[in-house]
Backbone as CSV, one residue per row, in Angstrom:
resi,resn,N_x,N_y,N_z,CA_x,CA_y,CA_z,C_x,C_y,C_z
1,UNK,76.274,23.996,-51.197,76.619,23.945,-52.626,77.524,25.137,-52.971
2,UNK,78.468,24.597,-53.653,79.613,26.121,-53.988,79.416,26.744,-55.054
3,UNK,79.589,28.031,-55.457,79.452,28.911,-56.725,79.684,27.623,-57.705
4,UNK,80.644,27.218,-57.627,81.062,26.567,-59.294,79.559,25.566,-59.005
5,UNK,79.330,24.718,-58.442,78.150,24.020,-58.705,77.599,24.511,-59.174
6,UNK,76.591,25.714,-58.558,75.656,26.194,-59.273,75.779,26.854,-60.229
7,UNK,76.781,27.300,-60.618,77.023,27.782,-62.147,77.052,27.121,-63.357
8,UNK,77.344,25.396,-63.369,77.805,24.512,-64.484,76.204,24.319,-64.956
9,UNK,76.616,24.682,-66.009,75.615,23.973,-67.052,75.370,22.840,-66.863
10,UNK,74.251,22.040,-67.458,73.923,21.058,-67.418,73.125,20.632,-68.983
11,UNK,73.747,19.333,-69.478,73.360,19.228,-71.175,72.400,17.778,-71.556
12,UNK,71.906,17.698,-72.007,71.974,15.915,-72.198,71.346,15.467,-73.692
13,UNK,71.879,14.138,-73.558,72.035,13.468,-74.898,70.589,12.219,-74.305
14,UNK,69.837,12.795,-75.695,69.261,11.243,-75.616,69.376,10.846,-77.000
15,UNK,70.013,9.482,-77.306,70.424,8.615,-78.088,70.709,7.204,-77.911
16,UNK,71.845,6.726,-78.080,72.367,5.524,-78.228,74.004,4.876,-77.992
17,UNK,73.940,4.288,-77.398,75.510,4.270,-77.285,76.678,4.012,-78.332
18,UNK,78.013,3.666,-77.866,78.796,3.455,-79.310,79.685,2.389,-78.721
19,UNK,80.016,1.236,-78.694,80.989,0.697,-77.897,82.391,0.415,-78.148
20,UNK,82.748,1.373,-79.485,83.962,1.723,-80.002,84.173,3.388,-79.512
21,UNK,83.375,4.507,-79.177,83.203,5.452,-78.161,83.481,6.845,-78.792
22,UNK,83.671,6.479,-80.439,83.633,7.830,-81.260,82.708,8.311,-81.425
23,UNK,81.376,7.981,-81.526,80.170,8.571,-81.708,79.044,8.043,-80.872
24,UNK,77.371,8.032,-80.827,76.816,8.181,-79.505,76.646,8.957,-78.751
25,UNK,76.569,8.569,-77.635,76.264,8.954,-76.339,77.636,9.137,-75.456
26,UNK,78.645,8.630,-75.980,79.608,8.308,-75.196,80.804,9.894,-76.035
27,UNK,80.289,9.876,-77.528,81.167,11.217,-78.121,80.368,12.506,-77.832
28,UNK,79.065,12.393,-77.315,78.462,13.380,-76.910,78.551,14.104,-75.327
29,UNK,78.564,13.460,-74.473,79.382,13.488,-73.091,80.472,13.825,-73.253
30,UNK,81.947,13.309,-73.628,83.220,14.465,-74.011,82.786,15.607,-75.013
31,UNK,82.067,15.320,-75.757,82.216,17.074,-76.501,81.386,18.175,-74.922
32,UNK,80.608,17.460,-74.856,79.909,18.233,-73.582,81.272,18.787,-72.554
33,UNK,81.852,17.754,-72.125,83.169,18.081,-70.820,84.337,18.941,-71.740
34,UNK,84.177,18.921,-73.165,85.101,19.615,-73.546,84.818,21.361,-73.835
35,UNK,83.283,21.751,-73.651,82.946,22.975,-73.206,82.896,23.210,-71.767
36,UNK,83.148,22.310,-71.067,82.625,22.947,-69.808,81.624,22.474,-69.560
37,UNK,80.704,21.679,-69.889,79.338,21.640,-69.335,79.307,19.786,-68.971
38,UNK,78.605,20.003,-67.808,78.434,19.043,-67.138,77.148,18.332,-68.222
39,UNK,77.887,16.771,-68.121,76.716,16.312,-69.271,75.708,14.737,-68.910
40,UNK,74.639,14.647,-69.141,73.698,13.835,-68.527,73.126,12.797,-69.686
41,UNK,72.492,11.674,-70.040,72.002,11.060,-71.008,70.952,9.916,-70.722
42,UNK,69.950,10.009,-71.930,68.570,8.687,-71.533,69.416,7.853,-72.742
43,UNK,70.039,6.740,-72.848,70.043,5.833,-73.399,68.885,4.973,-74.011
44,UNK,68.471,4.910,-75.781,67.093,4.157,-76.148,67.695,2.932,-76.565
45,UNK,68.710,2.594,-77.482,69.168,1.629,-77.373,70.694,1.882,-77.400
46,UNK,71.881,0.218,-77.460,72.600,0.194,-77.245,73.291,-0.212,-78.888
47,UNK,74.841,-0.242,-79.183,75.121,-0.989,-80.167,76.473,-1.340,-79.698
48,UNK,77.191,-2.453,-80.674,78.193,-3.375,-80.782,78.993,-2.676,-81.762
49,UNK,79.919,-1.941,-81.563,80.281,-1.127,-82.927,82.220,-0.722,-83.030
50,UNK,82.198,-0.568,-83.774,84.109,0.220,-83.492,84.129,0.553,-85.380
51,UNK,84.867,1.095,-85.510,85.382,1.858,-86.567,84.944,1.273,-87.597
52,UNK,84.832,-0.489,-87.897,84.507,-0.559,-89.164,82.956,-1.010,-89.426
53,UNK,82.210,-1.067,-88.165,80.747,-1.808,-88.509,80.291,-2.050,-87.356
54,UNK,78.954,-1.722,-87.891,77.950,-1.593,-86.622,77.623,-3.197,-86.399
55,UNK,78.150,-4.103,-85.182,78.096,-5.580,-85.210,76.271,-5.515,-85.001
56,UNK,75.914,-4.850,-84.095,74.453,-5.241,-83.220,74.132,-4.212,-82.784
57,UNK,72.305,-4.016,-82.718,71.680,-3.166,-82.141,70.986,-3.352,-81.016
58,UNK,70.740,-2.970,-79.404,69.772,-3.571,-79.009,68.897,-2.519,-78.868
59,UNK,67.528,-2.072,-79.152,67.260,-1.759,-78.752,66.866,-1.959,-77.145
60,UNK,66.548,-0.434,-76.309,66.033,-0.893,-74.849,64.690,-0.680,-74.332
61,UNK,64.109,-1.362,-73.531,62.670,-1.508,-73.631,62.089,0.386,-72.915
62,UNK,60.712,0.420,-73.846,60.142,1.823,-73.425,60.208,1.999,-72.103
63,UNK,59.334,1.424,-71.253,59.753,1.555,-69.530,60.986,2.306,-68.614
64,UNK,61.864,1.619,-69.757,63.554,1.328,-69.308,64.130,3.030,-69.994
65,UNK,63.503,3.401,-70.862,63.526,4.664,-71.489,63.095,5.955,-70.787
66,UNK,61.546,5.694,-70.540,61.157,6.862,-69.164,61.684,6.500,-67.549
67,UNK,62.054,5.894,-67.310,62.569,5.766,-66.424,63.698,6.656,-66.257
68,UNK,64.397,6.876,-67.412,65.678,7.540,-67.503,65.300,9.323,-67.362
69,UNK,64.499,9.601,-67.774,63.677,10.899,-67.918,62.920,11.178,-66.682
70,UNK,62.700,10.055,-66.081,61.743,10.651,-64.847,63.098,10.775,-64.019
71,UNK,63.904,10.004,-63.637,64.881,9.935,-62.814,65.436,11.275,-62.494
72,UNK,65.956,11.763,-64.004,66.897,12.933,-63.833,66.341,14.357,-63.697
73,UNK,64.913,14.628,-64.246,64.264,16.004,-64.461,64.177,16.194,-63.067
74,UNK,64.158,15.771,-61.491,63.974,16.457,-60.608,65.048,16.284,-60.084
75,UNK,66.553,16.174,-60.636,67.826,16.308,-59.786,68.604,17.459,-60.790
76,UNK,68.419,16.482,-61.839,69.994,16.847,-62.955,69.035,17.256,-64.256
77,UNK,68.643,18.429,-64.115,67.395,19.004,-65.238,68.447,19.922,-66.411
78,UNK,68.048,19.371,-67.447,69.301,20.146,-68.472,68.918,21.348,-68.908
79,UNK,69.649,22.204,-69.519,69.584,23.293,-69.872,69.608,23.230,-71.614
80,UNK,69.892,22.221,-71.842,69.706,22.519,-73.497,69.293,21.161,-73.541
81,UNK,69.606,20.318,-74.198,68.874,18.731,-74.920,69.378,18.432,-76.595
82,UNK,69.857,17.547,-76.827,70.297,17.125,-78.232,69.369,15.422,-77.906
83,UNK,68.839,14.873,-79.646,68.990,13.927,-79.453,69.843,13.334,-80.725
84,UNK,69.872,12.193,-80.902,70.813,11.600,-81.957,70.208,10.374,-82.477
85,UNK,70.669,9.504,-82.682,70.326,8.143,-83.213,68.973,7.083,-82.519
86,UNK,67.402,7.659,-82.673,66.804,7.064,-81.836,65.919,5.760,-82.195
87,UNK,65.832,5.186,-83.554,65.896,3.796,-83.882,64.570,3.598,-84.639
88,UNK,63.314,3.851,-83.616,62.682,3.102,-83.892,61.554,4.259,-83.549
89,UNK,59.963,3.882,-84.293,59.471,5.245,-84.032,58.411,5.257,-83.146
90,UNK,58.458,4.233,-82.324,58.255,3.808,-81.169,59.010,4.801,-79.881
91,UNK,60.331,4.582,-79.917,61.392,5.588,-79.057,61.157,6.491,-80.022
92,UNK,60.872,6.765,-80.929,60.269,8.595,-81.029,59.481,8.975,-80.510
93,UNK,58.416,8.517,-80.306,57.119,8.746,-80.139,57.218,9.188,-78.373
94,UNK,57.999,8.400,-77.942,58.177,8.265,-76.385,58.922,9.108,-75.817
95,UNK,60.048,9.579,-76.532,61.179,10.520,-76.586,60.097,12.171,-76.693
96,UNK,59.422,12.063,-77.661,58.787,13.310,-77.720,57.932,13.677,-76.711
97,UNK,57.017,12.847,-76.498,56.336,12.643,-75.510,56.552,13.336,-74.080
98,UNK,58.221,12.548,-73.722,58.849,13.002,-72.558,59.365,14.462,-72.470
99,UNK,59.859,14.690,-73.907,60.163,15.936,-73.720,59.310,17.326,-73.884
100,UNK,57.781,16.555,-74.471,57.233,17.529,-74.292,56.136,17.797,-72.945
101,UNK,56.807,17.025,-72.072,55.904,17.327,-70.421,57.410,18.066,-69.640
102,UNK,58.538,17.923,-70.335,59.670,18.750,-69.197,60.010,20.149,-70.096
103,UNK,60.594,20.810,-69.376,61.401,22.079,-69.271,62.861,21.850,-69.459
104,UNK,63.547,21.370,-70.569,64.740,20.777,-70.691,65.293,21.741,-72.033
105,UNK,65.135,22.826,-71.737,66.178,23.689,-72.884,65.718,23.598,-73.720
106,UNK,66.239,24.262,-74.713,66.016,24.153,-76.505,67.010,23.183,-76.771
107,UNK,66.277,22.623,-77.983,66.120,20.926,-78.199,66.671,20.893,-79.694
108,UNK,68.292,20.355,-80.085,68.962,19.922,-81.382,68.820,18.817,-81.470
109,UNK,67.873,18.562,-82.877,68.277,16.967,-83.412,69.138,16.598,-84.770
110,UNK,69.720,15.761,-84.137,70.872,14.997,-84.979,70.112,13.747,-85.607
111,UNK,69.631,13.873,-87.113,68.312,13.235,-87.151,69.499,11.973,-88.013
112,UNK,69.957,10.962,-87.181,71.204,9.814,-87.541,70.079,8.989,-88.195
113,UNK,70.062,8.536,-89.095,69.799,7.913,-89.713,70.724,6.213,-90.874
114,UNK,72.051,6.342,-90.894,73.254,5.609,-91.474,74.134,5.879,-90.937
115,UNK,75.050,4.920,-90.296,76.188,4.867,-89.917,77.335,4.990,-91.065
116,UNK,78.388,5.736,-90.824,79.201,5.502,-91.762,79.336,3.893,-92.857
117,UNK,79.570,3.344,-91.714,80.027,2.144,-92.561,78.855,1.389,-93.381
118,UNK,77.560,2.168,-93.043,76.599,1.878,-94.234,75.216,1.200,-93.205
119,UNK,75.453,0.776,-92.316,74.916,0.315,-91.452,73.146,1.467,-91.155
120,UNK,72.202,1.025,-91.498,71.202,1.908,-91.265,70.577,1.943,-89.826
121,UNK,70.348,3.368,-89.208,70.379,3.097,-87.866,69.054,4.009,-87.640
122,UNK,68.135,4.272,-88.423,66.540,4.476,-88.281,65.626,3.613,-89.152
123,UNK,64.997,2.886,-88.464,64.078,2.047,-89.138,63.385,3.146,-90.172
124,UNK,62.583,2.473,-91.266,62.707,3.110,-92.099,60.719,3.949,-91.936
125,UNK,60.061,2.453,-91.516,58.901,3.603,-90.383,59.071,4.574,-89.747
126,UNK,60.296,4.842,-89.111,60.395,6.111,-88.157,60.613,7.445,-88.624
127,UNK,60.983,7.409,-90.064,61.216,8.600,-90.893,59.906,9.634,-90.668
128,UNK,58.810,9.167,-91.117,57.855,9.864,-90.922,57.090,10.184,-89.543
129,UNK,57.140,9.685,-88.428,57.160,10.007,-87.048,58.373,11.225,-86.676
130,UNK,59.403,10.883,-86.918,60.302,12.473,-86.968,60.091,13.492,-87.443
131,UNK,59.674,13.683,-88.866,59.293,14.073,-89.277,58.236,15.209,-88.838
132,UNK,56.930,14.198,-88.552,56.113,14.890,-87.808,55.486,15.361,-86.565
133,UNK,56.411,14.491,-85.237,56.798,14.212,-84.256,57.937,15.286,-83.346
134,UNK,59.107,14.987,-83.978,60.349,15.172,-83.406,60.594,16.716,-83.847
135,UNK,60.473,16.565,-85.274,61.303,18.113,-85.619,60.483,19.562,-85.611
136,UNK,59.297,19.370,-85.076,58.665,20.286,-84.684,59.142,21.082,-83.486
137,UNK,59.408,19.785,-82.698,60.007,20.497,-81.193,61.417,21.174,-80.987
138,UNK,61.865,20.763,-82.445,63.245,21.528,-82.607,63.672,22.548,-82.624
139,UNK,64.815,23.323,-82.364,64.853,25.055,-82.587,66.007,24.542,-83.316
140,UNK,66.814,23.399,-83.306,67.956,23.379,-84.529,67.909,21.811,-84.713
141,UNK,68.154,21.831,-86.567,67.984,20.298,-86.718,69.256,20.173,-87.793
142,UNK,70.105,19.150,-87.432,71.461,19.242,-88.199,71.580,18.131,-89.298
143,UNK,70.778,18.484,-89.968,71.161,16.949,-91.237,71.897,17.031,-92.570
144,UNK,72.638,16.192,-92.764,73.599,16.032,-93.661,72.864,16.016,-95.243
145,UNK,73.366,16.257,-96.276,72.981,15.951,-97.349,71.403,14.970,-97.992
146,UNK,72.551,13.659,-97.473,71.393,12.128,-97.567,69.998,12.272,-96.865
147,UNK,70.278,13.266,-95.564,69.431,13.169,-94.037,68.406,14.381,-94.954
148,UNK,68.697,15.436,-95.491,68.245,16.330,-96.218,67.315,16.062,-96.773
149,UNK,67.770,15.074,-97.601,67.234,14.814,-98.571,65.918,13.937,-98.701
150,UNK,66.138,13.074,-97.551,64.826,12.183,-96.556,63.839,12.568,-96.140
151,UNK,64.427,13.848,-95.395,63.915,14.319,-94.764,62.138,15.390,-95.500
152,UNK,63.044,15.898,-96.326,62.365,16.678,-97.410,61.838,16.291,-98.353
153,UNK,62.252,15.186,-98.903,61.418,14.507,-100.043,61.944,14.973,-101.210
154,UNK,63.109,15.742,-101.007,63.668,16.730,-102.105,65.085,16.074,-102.436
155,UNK,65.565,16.290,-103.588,66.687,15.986,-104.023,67.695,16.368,-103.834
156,UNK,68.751,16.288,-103.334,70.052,17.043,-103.028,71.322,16.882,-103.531
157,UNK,71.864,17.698,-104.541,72.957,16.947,-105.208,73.637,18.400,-105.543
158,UNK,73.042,19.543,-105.121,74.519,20.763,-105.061,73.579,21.686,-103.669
159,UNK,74.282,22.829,-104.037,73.739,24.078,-102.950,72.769,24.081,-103.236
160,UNK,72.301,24.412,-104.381,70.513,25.191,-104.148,69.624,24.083,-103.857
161,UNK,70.146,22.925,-104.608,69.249,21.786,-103.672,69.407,21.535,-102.396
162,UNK,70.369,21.863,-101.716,70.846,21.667,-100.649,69.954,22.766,-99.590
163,UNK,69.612,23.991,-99.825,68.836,25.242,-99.755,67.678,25.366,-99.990
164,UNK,66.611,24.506,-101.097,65.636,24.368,-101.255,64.941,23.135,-99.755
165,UNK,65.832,21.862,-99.846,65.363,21.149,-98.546,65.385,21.343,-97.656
166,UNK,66.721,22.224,-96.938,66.545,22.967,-96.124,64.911,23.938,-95.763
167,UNK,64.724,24.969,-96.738,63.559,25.425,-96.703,62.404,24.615,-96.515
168,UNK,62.354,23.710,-97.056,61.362,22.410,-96.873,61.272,21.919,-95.524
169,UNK,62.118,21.667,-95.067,62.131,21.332,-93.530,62.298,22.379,-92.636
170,UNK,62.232,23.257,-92.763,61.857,24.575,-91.931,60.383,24.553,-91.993
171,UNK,59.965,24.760,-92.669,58.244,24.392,-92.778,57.564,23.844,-91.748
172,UNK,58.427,22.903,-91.871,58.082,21.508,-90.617,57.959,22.130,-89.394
173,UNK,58.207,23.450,-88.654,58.280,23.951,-87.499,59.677,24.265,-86.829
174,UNK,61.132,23.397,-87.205,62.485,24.047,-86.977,62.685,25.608,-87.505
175,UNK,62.916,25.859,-85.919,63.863,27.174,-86.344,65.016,27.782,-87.568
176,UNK,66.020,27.025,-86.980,67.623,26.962,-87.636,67.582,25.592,-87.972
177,UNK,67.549,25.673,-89.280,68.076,24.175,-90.229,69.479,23.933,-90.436
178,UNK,70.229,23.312,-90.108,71.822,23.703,-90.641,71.787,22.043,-91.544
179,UNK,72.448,22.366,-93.101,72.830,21.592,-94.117,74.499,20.808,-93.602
180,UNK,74.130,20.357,-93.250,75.720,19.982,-93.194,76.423,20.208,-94.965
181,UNK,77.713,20.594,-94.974,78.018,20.280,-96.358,79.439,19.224,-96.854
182,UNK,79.415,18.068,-95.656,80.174,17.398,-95.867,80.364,16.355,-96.822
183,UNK,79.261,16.190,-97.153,78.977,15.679,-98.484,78.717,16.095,-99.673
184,UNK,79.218,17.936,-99.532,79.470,19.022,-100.898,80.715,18.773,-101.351
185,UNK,81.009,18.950,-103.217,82.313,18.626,-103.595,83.018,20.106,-103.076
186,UNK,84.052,20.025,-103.173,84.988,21.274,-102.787,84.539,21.632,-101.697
187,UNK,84.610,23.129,-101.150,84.620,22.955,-100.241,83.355,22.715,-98.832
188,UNK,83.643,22.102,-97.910,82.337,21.766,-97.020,81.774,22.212,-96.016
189,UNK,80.730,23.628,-96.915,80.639,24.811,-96.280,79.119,23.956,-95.879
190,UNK,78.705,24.340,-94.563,77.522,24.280,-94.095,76.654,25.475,-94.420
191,UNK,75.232,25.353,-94.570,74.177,25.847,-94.800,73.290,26.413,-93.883
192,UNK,73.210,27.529,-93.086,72.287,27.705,-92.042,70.897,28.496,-92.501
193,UNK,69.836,27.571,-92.388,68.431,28.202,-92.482,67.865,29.045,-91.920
194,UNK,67.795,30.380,-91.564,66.787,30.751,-90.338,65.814,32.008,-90.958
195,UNK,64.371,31.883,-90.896,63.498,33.082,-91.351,63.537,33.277,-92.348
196,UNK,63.968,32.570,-93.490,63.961,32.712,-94.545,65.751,32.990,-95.134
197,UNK,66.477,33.625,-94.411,67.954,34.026,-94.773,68.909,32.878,-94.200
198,UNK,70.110,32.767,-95.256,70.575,31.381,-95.275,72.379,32.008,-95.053
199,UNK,72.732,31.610,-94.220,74.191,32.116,-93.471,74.926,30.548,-93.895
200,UNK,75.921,31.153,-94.930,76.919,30.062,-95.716,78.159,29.927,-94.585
201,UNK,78.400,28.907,-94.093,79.745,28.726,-92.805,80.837,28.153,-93.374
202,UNK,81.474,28.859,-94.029,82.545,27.745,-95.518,84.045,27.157,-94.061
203,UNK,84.552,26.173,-94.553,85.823,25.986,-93.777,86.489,24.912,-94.791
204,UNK,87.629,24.825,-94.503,88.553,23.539,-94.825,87.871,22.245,-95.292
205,UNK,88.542,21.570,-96.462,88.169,20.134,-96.036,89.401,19.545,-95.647
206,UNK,89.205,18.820,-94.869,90.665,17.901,-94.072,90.425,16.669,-95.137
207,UNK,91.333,16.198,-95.209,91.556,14.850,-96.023,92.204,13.888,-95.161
208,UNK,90.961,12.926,-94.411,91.234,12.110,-93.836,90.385,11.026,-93.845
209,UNK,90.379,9.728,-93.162,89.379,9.042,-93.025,89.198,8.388,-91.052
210,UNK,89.315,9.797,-90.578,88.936,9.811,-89.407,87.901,10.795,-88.625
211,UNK,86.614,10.332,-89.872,85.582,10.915,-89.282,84.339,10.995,-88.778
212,UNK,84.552,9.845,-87.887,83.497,8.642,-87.626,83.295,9.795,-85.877
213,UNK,81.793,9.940,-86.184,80.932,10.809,-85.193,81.146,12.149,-85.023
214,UNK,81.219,12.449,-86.648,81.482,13.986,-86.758,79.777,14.751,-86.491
215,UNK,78.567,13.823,-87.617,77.825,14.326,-86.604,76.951,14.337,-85.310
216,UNK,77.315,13.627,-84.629,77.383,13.423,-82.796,77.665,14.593,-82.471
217,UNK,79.571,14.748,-82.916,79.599,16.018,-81.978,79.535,17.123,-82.378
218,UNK,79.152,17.534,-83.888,78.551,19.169,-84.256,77.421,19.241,-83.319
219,UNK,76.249,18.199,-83.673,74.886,18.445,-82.466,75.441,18.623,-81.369
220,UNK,76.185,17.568,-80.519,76.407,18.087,-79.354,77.027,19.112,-78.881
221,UNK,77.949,19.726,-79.777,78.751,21.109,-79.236,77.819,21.917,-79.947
222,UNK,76.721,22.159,-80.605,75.762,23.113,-80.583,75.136,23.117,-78.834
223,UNK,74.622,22.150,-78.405,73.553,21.671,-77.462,74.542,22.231,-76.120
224,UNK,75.526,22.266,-76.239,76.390,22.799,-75.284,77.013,24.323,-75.100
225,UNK,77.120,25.118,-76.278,76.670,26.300,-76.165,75.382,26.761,-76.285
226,UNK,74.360,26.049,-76.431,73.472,26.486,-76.169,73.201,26.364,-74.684
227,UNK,73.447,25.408,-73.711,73.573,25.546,-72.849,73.946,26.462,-71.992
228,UNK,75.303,26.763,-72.676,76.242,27.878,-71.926,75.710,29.464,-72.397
229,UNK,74.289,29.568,-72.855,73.661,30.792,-73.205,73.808,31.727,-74.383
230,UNK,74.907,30.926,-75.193,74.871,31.585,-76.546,73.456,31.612,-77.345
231,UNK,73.208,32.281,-78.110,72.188,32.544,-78.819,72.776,31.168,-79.680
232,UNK,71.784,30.720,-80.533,71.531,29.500,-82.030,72.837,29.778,-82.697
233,UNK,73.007,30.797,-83.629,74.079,31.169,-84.936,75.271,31.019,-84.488
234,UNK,75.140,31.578,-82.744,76.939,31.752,-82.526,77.221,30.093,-81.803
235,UNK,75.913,29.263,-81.347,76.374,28.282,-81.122,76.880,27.310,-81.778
236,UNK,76.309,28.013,-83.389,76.482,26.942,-84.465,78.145,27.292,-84.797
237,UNK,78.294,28.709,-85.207,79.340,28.989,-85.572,80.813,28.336,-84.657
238,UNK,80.603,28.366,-83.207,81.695,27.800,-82.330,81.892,26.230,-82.043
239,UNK,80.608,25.582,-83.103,80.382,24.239,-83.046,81.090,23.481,-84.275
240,UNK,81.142,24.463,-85.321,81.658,24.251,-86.303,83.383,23.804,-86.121
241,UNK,83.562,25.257,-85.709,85.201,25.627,-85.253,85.717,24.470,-84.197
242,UNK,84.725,23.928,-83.372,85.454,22.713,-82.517,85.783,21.520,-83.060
243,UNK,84.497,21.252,-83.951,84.106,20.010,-84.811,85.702,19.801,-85.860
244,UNK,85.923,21.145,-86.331,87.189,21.510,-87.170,88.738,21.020,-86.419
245,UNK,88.370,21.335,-85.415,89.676,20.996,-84.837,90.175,19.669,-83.982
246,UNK,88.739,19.140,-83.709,88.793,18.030,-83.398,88.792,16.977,-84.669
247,UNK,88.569,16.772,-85.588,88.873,16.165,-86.708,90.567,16.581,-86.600
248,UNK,91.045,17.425,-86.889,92.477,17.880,-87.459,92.866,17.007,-86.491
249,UNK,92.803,16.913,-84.927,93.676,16.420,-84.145,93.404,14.366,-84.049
250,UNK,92.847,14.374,-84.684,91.955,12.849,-84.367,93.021,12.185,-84.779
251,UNK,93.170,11.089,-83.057,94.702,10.278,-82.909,94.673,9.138,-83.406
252,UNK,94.179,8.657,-84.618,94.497,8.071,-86.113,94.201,6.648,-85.552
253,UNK,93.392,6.457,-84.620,92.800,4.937,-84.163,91.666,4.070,-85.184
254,UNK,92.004,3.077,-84.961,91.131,2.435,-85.821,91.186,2.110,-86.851
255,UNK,91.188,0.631,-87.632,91.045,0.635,-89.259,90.286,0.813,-90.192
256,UNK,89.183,1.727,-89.876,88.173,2.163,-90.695,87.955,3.577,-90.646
257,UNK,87.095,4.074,-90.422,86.559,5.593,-89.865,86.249,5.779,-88.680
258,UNK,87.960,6.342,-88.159,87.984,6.237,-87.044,87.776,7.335,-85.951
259,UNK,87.924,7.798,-84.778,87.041,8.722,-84.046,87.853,10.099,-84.332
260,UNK,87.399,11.404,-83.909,87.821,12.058,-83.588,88.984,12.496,-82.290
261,UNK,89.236,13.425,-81.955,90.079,14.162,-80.617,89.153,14.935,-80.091
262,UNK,88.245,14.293,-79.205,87.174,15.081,-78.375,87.738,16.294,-77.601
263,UNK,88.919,16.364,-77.037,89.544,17.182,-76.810,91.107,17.722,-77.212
264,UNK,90.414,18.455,-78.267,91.550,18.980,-79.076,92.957,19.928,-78.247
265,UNK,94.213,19.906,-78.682,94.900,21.457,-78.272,94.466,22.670,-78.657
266,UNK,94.432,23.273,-77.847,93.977,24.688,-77.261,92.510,24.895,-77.394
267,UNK,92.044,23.985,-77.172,90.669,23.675,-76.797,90.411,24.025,-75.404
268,UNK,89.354,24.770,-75.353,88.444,25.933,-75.422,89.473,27.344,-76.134
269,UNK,89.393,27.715,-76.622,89.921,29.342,-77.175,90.562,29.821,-76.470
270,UNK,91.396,30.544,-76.111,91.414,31.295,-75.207,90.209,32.694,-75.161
271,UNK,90.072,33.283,-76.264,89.022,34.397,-76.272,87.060,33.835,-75.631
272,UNK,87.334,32.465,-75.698,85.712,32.035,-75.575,85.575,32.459,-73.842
């Protein structure tokens, strides 16, 4: 085995696929190759999807789920773990389960709940199994406004509401809460929770409508410097900055909300 082998990180996604390939499992694997880190995934179910609508869901049978988890923990064992869109709270239950008998990194959930195009992609039983299940095992949980707001039972319609649910779901046992604030008017500064002190991440809003699996790959380019040994804040902070630039560059596919540029120009930094 050569130095570079044993040096590459190793990341993985358990979620769902995308078969239009902006978001999923499939936008989580390039954000992964676009840090550097070698990237691995348990597929729970599958979907029928491209820019304007989620056609079909399948879910895939539990069996077919650990199977995927037993397979890889004694070859291809990850160093960090994201999950994303997991359906049903059945594959929560199973998902947690698995991850709480392995040694698979500190664990970001991307708690997907609606597809852009409106399409709901957590049964609505499974809310409360995450809840009390999933986001315990979390050290970072990335939910948007709506996801916030579910999540917490709390209302969200500026910052301090946005800051109060946050706090609410820290409770729950997550470390670092991050607010997404893409669904704040002006500008769409994210919210980071930790210990009580709340780190405001302000940036640009781009004015586009190509932003279909933006959050896929904030979770996953967290889950990937975390991999690569950054501490939480700075993984968030360099997750942000990719997420930023991969939107700016996103090669205008699709007639709806369409994907990002998983690999942007001058992607990686030069200073990283």
């Amino acid at each position: 085995m050569s130095q570079a082998e044993r040096s590459t990180a190793i990341a993985a996604t358990v979620a769902t696929t995308d078969s239009g390939g902006g978001a999923g499992i499939q936008a989580d694997l390039k954000t992964f190759a676009a840090a550097g880190v070698y990237g691995v995934s348990v597929a729970v179910a599958l979907t029928a999807q491209n820019t304007l609508q989620v056609g079909a869901i399948h879910p895939l049978p539990l069996d077919f789920v650990r199977a995927q988890f037993q397979v890889l923990d004694p070859d291809l064992c990850p160093a960090a773990t994201k999950t994303g869109m997991l359906l049903t709270a059945a594959h929560i239950e199973l998902v947690c389960q698995e991850l709480s008998e392995r040694s698979w990194g500190p664990l970001v959930v991307d708690p997907v709940m609606v597809a852009k195009s409106g399409h709901r992609l957590l049964e609505e039983d499974a809310v409360e199994t995450m809840r009390r299940d999933l986001l315990p095992l979390a050290l970072v949980v990335t939910p948007n406004w709506p996801e916030a707001a579910t999540l917490s039972g709390l209302p969200v319609g500026d910052e301090a509401e946005a800051i109060r649910a946050g706090q609410a779901i820290a409770e729950l046992g997550v470390a670092f809460v991050v607010i997404k604030g893409g669904h704040a008017p002006g500008e769409p500064a994210d919210l980071v929770l930790h210990r009580g002190e709340v780190t405001r991440l302000g940036g640009p809003r781009l004015e586009t409508r190509h932003t279909h699996g933006t959050g896929c790959t904030f979770s996953a380019a967290i889950t990937a410097q975390l991999a690569l040994g950054r501490d939480p804040l700075a993984a968030i902070r360099e997750a942000k900055r990719y997420v930023t630039a991969a939107i700016a560059a996103a090669p205008g596919l699709g007639a709806g909300h369409g994907p990002l540029q998983h690999f942007p120009p001058g992607w990686p930094p030069a200073d990283q």
